[in-house]
MIZA-347321 format. One record per residue (C-alpha): residue in one letter; x, y, z; residue number from 1. Coordinates in steps of 0.05 Angstrom, whole numbers, plus 5000, padded with zeros to 4 digits. Example, Ala and Ser with C-alpha at 12.3 -4.5 7.8 and 13.67 -1.06 7.14 Angstrom:
BEGIN
+--------+------+------+------+-----+
! residu !   xx !   yy !   zz ! num !
+--------+------+------+------+-----+
!      A ! 5246 ! 4910 ! 5156 !   1 !
!      S ! 5273 ! 4979 ! 5143 !   2 !
+--------+------+------+------+-----+
***
This chain:
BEGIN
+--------+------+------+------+-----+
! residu !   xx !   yy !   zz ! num !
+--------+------+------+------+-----+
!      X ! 8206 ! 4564 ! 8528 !   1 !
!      X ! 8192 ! 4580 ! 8448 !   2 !
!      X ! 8246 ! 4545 ! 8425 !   3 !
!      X ! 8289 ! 4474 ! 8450 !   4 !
!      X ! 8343 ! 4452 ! 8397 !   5 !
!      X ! 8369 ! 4386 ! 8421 !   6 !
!      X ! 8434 ! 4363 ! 8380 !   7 !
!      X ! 8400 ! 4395 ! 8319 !   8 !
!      X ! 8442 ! 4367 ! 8252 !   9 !
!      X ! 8430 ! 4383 ! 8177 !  10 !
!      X ! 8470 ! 4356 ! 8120 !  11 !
!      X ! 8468 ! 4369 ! 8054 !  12 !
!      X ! 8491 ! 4321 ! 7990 !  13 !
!      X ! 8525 ! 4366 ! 7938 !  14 !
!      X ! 8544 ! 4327 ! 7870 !  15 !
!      X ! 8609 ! 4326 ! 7849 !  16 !
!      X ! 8625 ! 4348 ! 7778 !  17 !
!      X ! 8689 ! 4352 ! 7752 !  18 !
!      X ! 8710 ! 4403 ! 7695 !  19 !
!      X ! 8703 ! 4401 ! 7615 !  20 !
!      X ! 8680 ! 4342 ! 7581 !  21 !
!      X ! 8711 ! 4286 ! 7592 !  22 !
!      X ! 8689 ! 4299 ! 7662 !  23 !
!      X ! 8623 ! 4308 ! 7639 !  24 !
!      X ! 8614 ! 4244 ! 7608 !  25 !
!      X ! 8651 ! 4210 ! 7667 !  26 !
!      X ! 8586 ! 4238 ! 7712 !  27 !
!      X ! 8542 ! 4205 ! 7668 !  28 !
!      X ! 8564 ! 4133 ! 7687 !  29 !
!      X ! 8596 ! 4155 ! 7760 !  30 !
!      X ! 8568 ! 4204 ! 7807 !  31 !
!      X ! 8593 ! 4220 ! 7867 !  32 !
!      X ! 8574 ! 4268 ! 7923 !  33 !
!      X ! 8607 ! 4313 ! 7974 !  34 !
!      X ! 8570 ! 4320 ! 8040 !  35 !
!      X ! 8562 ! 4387 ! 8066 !  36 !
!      X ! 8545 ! 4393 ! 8152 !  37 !
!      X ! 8505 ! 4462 ! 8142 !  38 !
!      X ! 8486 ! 4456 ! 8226 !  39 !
!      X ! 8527 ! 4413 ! 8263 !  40 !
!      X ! 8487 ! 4386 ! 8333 !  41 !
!      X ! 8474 ! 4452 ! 8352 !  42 !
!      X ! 8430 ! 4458 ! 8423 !  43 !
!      X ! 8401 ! 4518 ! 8446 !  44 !
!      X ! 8340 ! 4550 ! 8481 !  45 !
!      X ! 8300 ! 4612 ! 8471 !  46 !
!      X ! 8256 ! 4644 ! 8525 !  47 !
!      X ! 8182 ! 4674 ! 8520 !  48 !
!      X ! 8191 ! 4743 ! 8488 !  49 !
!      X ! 8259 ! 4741 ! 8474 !  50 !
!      X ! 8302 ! 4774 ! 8420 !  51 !
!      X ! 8351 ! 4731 ! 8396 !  52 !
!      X ! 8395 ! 4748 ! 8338 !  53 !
!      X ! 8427 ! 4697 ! 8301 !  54 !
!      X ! 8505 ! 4716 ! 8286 !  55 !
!      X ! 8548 ! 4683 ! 8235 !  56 !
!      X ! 8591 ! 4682 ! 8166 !  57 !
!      X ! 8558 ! 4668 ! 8099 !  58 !
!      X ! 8547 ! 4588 ! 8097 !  59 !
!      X ! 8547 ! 4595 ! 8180 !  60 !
!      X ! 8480 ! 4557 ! 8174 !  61 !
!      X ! 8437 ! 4613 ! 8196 !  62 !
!      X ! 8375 ! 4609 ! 8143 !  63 !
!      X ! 8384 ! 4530 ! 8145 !  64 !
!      X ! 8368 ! 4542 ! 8218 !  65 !
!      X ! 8309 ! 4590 ! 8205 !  66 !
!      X ! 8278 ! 4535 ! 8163 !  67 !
!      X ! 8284 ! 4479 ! 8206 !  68 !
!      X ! 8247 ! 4524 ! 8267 !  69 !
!      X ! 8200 ! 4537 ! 8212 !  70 !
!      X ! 8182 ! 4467 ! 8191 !  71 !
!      X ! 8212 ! 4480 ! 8114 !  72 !
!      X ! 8273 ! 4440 ! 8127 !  73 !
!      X ! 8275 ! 4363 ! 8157 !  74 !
!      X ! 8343 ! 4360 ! 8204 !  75 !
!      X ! 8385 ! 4307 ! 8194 !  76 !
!      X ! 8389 ! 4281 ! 8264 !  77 !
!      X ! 8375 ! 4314 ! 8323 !  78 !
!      X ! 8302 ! 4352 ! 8346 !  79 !
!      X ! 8265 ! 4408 ! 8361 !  80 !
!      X ! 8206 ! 4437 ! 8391 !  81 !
!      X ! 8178 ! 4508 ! 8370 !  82 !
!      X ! 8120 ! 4534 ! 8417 !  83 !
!      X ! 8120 ! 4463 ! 8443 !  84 !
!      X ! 8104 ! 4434 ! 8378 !  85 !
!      X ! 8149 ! 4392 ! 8325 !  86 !
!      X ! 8153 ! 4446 ! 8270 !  87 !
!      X ! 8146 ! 4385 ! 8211 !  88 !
!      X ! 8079 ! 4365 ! 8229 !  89 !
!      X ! 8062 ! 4436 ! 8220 !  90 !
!      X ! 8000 ! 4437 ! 8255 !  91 !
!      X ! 7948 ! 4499 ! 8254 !  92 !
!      X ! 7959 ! 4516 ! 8327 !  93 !
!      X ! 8030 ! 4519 ! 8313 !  94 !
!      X ! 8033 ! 4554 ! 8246 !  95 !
!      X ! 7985 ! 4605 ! 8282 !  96 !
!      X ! 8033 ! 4625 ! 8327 !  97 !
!      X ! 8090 ! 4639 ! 8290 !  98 !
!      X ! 8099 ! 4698 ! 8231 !  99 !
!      X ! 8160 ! 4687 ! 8174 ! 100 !
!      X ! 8199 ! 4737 ! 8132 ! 101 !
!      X ! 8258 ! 4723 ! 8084 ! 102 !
!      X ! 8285 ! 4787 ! 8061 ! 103 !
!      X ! 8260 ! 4803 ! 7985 ! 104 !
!      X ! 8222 ! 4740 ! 7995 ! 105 !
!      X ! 8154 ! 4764 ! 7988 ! 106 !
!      X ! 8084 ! 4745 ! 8030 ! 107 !
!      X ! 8038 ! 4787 ! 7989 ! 108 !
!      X ! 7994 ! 4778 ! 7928 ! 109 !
!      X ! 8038 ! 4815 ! 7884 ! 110 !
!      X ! 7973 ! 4827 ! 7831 ! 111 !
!      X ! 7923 ! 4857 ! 7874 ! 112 !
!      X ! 7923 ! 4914 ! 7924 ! 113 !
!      X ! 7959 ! 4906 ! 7993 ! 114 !
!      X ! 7895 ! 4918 ! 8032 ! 115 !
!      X ! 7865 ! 4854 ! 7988 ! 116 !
!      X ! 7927 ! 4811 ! 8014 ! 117 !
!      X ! 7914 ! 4835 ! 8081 ! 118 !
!      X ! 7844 ! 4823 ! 8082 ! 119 !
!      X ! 7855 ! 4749 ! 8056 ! 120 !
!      X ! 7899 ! 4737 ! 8113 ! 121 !
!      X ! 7841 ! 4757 ! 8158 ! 122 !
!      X ! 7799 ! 4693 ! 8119 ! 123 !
!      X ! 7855 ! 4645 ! 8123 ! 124 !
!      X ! 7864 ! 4654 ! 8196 ! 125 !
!      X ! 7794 ! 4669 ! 8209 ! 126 !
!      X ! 7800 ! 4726 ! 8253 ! 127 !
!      X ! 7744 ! 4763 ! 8274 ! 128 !
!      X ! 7722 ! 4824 ! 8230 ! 129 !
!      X ! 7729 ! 4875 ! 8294 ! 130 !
!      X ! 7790 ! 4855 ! 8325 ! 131 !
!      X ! 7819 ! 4850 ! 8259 ! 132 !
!      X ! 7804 ! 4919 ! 8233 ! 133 !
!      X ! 7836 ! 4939 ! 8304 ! 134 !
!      X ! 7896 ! 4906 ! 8299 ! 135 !
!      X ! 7906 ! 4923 ! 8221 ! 136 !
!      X ! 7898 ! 5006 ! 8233 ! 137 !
!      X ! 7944 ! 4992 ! 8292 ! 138 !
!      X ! 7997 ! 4962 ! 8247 ! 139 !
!      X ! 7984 ! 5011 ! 8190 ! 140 !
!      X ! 7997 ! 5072 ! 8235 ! 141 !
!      X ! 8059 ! 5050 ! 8258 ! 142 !
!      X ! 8090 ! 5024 ! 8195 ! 143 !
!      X ! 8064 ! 5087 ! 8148 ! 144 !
!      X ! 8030 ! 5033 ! 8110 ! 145 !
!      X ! 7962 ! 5083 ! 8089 ! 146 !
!      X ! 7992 ! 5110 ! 8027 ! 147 !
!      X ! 8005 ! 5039 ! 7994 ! 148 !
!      X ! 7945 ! 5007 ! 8016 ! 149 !
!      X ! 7904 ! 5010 ! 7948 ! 150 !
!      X ! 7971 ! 4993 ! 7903 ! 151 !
!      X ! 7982 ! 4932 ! 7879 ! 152 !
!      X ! 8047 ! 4897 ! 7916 ! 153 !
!      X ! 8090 ! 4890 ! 7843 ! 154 !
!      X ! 8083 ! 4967 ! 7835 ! 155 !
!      X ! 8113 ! 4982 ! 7906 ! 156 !
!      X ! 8188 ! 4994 ! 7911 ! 157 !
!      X ! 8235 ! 4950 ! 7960 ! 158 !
!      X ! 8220 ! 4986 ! 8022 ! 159 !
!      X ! 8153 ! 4988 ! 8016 ! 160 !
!      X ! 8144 ! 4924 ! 8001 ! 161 !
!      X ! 8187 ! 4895 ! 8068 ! 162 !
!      X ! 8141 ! 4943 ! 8110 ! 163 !
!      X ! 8078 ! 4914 ! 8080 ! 164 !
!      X ! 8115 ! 4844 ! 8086 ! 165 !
!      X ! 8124 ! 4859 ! 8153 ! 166 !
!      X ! 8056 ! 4884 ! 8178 ! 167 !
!      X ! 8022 ! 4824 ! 8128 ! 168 !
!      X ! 8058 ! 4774 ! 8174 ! 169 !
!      X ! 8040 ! 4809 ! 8246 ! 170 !
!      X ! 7964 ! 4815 ! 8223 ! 171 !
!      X ! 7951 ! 4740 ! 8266 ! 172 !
!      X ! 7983 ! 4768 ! 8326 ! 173 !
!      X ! 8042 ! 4713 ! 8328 ! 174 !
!      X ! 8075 ! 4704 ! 8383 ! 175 !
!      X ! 8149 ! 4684 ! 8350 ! 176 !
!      X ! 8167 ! 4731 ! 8301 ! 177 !
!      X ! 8221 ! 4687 ! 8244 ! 178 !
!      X ! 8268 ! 4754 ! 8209 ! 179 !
!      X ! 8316 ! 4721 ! 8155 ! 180 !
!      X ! 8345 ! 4791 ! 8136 ! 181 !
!      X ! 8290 ! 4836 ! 8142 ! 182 !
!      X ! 8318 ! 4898 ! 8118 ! 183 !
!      X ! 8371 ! 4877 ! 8062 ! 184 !
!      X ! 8383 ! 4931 ! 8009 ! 185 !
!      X ! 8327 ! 4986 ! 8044 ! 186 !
!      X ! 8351 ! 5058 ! 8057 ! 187 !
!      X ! 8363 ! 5081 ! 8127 ! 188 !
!      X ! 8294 ! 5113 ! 8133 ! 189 !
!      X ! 8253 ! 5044 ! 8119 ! 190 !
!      X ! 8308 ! 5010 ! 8157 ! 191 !
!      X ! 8300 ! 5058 ! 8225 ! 192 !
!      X ! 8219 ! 5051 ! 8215 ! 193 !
!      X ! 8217 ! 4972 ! 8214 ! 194 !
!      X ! 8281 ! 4969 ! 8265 ! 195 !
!      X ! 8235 ! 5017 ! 8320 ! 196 !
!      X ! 8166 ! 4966 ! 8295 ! 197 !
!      X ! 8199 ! 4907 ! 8308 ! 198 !
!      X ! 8227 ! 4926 ! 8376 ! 199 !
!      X ! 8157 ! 4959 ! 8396 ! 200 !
!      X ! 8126 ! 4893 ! 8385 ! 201 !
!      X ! 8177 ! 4858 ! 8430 ! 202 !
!      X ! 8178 ! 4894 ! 8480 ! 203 !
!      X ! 8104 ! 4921 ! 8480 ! 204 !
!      X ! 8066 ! 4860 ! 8453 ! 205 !
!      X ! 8119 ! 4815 ! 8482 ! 206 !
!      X ! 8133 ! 4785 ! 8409 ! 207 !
!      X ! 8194 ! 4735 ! 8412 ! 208 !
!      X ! 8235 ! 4753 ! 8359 ! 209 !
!      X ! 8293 ! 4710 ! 8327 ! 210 !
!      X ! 8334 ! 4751 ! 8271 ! 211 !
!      X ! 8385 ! 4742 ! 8226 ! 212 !
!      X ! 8424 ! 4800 ! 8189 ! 213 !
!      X ! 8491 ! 4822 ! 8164 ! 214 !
!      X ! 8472 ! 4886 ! 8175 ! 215 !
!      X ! 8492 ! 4897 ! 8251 ! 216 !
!      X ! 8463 ! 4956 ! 8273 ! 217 !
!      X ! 8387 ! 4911 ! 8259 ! 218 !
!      X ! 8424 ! 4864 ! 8318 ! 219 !
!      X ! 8437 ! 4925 ! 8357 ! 220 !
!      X ! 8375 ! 4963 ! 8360 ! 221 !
!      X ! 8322 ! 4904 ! 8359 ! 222 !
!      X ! 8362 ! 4850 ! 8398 ! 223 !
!      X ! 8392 ! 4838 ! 8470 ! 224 !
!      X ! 8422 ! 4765 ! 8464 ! 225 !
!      X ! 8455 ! 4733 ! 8410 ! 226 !
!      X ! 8472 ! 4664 ! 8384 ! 227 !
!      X ! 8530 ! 4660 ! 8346 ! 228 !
!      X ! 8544 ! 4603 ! 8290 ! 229 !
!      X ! 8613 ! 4587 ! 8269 ! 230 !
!      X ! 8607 ! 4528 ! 8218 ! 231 !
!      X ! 8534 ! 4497 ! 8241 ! 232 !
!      X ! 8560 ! 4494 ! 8306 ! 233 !
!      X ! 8549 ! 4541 ! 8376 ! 234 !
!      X ! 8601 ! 4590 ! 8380 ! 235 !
!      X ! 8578 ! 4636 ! 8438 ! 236 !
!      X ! 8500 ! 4653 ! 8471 ! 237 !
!      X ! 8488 ! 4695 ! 8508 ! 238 !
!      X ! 8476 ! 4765 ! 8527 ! 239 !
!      X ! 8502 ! 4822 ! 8475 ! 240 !
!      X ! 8535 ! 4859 ! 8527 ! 241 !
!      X ! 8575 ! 4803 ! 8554 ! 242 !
!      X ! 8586 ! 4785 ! 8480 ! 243 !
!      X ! 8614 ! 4853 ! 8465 ! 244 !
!      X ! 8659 ! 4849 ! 8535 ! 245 !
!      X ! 8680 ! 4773 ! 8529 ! 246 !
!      X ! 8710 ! 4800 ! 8445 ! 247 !
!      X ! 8716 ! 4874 ! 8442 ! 248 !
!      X ! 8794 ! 4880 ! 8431 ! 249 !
!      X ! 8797 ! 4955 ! 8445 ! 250 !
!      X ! 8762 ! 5011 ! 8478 ! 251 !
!      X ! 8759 ! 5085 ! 8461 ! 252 !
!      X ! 8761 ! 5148 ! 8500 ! 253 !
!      X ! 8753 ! 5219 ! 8468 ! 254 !
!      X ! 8776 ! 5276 ! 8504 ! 255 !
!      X ! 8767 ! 5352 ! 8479 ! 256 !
!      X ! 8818 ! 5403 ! 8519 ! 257 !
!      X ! 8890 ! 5415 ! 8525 ! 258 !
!      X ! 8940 ! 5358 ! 8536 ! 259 !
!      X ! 8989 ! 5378 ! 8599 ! 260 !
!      X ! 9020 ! 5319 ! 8596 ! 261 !
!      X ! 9037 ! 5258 ! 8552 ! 262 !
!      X ! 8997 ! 5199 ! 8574 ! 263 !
!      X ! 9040 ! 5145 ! 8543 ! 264 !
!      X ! 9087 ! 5165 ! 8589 ! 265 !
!      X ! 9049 ! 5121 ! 8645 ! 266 !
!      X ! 9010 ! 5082 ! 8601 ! 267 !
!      X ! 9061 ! 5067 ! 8537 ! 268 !
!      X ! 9016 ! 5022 ! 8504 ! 269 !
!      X ! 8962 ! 5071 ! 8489 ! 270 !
!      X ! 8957 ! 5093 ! 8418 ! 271 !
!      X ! 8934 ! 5167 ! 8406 ! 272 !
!      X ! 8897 ! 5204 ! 8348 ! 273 !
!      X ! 8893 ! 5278 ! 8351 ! 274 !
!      X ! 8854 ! 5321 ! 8315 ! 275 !
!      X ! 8865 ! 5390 ! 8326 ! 276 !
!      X ! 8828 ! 5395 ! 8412 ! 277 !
!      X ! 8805 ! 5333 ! 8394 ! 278 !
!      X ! 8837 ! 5265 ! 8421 ! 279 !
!      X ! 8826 ! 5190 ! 8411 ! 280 !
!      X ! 8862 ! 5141 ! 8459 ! 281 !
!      X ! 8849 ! 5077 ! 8440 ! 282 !
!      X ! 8878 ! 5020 ! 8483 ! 283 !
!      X ! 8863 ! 4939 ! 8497 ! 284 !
!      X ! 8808 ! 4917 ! 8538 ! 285 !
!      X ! 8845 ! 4860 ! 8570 ! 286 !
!      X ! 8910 ! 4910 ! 8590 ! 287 !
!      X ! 8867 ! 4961 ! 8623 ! 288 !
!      X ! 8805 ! 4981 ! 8664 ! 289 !
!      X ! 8765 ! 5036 ! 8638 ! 290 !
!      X ! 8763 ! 5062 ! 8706 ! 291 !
!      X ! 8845 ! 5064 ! 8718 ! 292 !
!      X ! 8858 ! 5099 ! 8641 ! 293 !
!      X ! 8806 ! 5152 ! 8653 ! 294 !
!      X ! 8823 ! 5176 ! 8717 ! 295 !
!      X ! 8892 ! 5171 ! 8686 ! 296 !
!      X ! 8878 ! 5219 ! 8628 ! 297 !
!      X ! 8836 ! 5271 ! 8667 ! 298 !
!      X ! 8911 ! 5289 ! 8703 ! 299 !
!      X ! 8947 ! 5291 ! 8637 ! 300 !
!      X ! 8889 ! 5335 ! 8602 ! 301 !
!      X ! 8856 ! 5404 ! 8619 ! 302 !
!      X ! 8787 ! 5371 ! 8604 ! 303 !
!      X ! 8725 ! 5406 ! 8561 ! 304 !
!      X ! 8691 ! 5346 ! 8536 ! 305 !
!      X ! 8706 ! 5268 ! 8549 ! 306 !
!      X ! 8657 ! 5212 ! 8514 ! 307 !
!      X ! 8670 ! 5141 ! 8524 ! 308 !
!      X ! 8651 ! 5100 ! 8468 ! 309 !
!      X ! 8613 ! 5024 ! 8468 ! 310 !
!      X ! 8651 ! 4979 ! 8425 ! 311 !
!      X ! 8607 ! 4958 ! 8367 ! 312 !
!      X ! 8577 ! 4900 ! 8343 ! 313 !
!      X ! 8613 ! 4901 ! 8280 ! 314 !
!      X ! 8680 ! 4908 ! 8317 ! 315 !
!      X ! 8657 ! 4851 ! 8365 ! 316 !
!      X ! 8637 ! 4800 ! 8302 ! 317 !
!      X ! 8703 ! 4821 ! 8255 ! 318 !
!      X ! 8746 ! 4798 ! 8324 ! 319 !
!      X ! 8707 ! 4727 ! 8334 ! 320 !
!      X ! 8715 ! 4708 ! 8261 ! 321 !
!      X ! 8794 ! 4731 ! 8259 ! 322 !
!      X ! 8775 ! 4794 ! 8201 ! 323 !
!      X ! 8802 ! 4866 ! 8206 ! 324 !
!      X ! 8745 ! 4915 ! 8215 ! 325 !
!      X ! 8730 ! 4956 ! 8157 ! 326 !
+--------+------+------+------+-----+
***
């Protein structure tokens, strides 16, 4: 177990100020505070070389989280053992184990050359000169790090920065990998390159991995279960697939051919959008089985093509928080 979360609470005191003036000089003799519950006794476990993403709305309590597992952050009330260890006291053995990234939050020595910042880590965690240079080519290969290595970090654009960010963190061999937004604002190249890194490490290296991100397809491609936060407190974990089948609304069938027949005619609750050979049928999860419309719509069409489509993420996370998909 990497992670137990017993009851976990944080709360925050904001001050109260009221508007213009007079309110101003009223705060200078009265102050009063409003008390914000950014995680609300929130329990949960993660297993040894898991990836867990962490779901939720802005002010869910997601980075709050982060940096309470981290050891930033003192909860409230509550505890919580990373690795086995109280993250506050953070102790060497535990600080060892663990690597840290907040998106455009950077690790490096911005003044000096990457390869410099790299080579400091390999003082500060005293790692031995072999297995280091091992490890580092490794991490270079796979993250296209070799053109960068002799710039200094300030000169580096966004992207290149999060990949040297990335492999800076990894240099220790961790074995819980903390991802507050790891690829916010990169293009879809630098995105796909640290998405297929970060999944090669958990599943190759057996690198826990517990990430946060608005941007889904990150939750997708690098994670298989998912905690989801709905105001501080434990909306759903679990598995992504059971996530997606417990709160997908609707599922989608394409079929290119020739219709025969109408299929509303049987099923009237379908809802249809052609395009040219081309047809969408689109109907609720809970009304139908997949297995009962298909065989359905193979009579009522003279069949060239059929896909079934996977609701998404993004479809799954605009149901649980009551928005219309974009």
């Amino acid at each position: 177990m990497v992670i137990q979360a017993n009851d976990l609470s944080r709360t925050y005191q904001i001050r109260k100020k009221k508007a213009g003036l007079p309110g101003a000089v009223l705060g200078l003799f009265k102050t009063e505070y409003l008390e914000k519950r950014a995680i609300d006794h929130l329990s949960f476990t993660m297993e040894e070389g898991e990836a867990l993403a962490c779901i939720g709305e802005n002010g869910a309590g997601k980075s709050t989280l982060i940096k309470m597992l981290v050891g930033i952050l003192q909860p409230t009330s509550g505890s919580v053992l990373v690795m086995g260890q109280d993250p506050m006291k953070r102790q060497q053995a535990y600080l060892r184990k663990i690597g840290v990234v907040f998106g455009q939050k950077t690790n490096l020595w911005l003044d000096i050359p990457v390869e410099e910042s790299y080579n400091a880590m390999r003082t500060i965690y005293q790692i031995p000169s072999q297995v280091f240079e091992k490890y580092k080519r490794q991490i270079v290969d796979m993250l296209d790090l070799g053109p960068i290595l002799q710039s200094p970090a300030r000169k580096l654009s966004l992207g290149q920065r999060m990949k040297a960010d990335i492999g800076l963190v990894l240099l220790h061999k961790p074995r819980l990998l903390f991802l507050d937004e790891p690829t916010i604002g990169l293009d879809i190249n630098v995105k796909h390159t640290i998405r297929s890194f970060i999944r090669q490490m958990n599943q190759e290296e057996g690198v826990s991995v517990l990430l946060t991100s608005h941007d889904l397809d990150d939750i997708e491609q690098i994670c298989d279960t998912a905690l989801v936060l709905q105001k501080g407190k434990s909306y759903y974990r679990g598995s992504l697939r059971e996530l997606k089948e417990r709160f997908a609304c609707q599922k989608v069938i394409t079929i290119t051919g020739t219709e025969k027949r109408n299929p509303c005619a049987l099923y009237p609750d379908l809802r249809l959008e052609r395009e040219g050979r081309k047809t969408t049928i689109l109907f609720e999860a809970h009304a139908h089985t997949m297995e009962d419309v298909l065989a359905h719509l193979l009579q009522c069409y003279e069949v060239q093509d059929v896909s079934i489509q996977e609701p998404g993420i993004d479809d799954v996370v605009a149901q649980i928080f009551g928005r219309k998909a974009e």
